[in-house]
Residue frames as qw, qx, qy, qz and C-alpha x, y, z in Angstrom:
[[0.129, -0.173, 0.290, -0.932, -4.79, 9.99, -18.01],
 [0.269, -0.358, -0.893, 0.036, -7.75, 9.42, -15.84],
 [0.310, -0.243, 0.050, -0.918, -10.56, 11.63, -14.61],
 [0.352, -0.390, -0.850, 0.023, -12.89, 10.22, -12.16],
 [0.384, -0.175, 0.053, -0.905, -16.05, 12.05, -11.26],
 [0.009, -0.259, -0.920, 0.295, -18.41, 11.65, -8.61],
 [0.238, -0.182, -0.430, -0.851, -22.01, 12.39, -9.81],
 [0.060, -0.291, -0.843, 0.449, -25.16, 12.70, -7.10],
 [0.228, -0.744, -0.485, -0.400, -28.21, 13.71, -6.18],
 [0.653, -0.747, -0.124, -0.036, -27.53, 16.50, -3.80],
 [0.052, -0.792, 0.565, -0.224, -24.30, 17.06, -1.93],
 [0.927, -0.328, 0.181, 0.036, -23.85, 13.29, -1.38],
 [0.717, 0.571, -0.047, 0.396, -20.58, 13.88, -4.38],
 [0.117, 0.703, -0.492, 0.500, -18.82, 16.47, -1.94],
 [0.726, -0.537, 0.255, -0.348, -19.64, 14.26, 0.90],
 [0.970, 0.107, 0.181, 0.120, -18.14, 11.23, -0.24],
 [0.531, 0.693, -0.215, 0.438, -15.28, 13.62, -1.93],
 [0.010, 0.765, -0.521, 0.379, -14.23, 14.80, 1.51],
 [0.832, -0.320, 0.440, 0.106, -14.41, 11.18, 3.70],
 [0.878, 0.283, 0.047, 0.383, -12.15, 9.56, 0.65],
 [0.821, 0.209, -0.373, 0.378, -9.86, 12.65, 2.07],
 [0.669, -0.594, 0.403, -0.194, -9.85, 11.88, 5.38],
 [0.965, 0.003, 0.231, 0.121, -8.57, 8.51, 4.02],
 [0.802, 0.082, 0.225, 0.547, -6.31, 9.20, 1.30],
 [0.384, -0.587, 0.179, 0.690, -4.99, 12.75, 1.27],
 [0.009, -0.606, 0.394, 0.691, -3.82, 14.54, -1.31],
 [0.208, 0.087, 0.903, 0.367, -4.50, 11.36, -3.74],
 [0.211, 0.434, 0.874, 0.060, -7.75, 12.56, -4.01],
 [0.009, 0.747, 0.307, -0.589, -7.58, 15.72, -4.80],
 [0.046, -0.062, 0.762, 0.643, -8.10, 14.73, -8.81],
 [0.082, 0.483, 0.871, 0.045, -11.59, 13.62, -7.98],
 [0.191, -0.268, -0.350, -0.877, -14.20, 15.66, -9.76],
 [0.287, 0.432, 0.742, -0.426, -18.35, 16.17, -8.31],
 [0.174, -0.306, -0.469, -0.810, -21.39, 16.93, -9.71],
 [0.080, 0.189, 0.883, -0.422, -23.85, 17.36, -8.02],
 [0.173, -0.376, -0.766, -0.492, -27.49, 17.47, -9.14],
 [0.027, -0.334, -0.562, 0.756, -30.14, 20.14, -7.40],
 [0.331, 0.715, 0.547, -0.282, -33.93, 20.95, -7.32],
 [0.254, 0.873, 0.138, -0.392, -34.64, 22.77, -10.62],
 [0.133, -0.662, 0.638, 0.370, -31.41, 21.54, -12.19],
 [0.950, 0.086, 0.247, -0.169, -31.08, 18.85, -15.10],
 [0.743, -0.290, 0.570, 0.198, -28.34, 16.17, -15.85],
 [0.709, 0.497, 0.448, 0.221, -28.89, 16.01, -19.00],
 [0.298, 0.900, -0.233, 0.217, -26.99, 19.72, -19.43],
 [0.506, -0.622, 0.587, 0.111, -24.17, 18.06, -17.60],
 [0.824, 0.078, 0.541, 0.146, -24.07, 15.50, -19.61],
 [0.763, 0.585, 0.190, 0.201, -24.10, 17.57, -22.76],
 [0.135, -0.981, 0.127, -0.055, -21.20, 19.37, -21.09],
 [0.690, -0.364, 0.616, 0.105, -19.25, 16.75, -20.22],
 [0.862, 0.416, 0.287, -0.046, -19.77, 15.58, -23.66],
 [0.381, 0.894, -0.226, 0.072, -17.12, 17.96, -25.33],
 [0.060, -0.716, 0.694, 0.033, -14.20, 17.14, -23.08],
 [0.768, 0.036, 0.640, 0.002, -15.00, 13.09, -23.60],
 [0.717, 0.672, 0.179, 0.048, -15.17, 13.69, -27.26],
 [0.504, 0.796, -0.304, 0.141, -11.80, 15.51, -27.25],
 [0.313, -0.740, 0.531, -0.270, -10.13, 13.72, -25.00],
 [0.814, 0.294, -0.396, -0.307, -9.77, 10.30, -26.43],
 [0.613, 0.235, -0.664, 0.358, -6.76, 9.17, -24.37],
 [0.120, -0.259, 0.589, -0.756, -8.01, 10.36, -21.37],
 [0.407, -0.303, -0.855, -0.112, -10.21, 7.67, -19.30],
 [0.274, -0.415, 0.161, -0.853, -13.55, 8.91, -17.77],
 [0.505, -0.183, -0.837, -0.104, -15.10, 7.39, -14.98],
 [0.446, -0.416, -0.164, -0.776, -18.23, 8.26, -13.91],
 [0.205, -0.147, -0.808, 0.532, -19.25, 7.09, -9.81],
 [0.353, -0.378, -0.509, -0.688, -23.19, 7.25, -9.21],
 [0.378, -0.217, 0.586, -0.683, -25.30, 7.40, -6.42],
 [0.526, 0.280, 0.631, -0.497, -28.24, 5.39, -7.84],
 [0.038, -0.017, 0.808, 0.588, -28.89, 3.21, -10.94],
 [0.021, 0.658, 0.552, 0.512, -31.81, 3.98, -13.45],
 [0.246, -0.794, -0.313, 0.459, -31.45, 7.43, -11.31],
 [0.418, 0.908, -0.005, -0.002, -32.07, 10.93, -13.47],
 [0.113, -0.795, 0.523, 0.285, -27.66, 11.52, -13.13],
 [0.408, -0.337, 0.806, 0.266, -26.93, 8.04, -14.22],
 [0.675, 0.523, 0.461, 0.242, -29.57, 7.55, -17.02],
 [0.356, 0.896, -0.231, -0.133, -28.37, 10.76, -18.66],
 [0.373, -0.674, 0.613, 0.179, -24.90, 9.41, -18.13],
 [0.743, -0.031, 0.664, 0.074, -25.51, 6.75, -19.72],
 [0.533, 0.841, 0.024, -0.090, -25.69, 8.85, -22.93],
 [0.174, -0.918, 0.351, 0.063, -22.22, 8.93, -22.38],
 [0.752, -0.236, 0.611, -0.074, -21.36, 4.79, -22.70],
 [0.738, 0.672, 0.050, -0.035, -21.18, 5.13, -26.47],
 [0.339, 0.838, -0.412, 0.111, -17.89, 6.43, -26.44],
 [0.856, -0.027, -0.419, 0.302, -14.87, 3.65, -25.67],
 [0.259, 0.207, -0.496, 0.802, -12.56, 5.96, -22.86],
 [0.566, -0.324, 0.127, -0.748, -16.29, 6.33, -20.76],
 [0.506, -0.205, -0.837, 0.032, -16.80, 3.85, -18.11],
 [0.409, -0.442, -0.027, -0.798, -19.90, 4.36, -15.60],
 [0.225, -0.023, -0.836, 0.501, -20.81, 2.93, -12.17],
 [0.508, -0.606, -0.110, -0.602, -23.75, 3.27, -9.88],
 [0.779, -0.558, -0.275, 0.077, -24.31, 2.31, -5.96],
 [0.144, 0.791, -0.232, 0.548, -21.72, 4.62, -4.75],
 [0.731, -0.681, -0.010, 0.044, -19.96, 3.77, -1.53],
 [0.023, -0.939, 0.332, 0.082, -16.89, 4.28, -0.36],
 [0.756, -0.176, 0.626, 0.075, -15.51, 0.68, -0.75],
 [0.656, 0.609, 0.427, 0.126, -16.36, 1.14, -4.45],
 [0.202, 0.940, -0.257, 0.097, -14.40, 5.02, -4.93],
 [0.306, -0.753, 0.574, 0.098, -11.18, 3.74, -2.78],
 [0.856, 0.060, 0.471, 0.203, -11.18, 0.27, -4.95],
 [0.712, 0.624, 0.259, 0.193, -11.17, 2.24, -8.07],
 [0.144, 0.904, -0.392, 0.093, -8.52, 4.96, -7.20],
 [0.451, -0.684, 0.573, 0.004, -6.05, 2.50, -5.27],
 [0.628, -0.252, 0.734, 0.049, -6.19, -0.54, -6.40],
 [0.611, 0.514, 0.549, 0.248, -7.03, -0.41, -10.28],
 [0.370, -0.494, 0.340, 0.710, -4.44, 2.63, -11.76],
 [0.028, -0.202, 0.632, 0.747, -4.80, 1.48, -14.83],
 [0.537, 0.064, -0.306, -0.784, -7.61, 1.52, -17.45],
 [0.416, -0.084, 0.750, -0.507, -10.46, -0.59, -16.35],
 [0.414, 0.020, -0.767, -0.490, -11.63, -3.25, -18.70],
 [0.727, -0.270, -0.302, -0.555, -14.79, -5.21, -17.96],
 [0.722, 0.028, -0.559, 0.408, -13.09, -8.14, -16.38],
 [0.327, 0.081, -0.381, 0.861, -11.57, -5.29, -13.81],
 [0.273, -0.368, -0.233, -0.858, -15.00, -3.81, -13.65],
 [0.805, -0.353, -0.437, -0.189, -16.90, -7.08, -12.33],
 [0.558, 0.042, -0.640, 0.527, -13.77, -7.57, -9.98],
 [0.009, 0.119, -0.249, 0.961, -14.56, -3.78, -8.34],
 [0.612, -0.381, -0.186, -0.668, -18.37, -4.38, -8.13],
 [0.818, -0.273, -0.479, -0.164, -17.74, -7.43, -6.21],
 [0.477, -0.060, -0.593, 0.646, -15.59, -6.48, -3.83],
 [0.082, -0.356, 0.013, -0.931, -17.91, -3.78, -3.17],
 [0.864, -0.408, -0.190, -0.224, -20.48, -5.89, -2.21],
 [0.818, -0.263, -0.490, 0.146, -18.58, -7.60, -0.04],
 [0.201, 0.316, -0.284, 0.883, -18.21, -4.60, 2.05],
 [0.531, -0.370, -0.036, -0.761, -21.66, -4.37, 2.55],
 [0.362, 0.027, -0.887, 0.284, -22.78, -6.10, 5.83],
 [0.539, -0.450, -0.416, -0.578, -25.59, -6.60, 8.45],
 [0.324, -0.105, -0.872, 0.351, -25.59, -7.00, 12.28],
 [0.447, -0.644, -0.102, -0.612, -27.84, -6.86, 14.88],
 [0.353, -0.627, 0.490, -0.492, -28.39, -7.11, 18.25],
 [0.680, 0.009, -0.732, 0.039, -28.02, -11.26, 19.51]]
């Protein structure tokens, strides 16, 4: 079993929840948010989150960030201790549709590096010529 949760500052987690379906339908309507507002702190997500990771041993969590050494993803990172917890940052949508379509199964480091790099190689630059 898998659980994959997008975690943001803001509403960027439902934003990103409904383009991925526009894309893929129904497939994505597993994907968890969080989102993270004024007055609010991460760190009681986290210690929420904590219980069902602890009892849920067989069940792989992966966590989708907006922004590394950002307040959602350091708490999160409390979270990296445990072996069925596996945590991202730089959010984009290249990065959510790699990890639901094309990697099913549990994601081992190896599989990790693969998904960051194709991400990047989404990202691009033109201008005017």
């Amino acid at each position: 079993m898998r659980r994959v949760i997008l975690a943001t500052h803001g509403e960027l987690s439902k934003g990103m929840h409904n383009s991925i379906k526009l894309i893929i339908g129904d497939m994505a309507n597993d994907i968890e948010t969080y989102s993270l507002y004024i007055g609010k702190s991460p760190v009681d997500y986290v210690n929420e989150i904590r219980l069902d990771v602890e009892s849920k041993e067989d069940t792989e969590f992966i966590f989708i960030t907006d922004i590394k050494g950002g307040s959602v993803h350091t708490a999160l990172m409390e979270l990296c201790v445990y072996k069925n917890v596996k945590l991202f940052s730089g959010m984009n949508m290249n990065l959510v549709l790699d990890i639901l379509l094309s990697f099913p199964e549990e994601i081992s480091n190896k599989k990790s590096e693969i998904i960051i790099s194709q991400a990047r190689e989404g990202m691009t630059f033109l201008d005017y010529q």
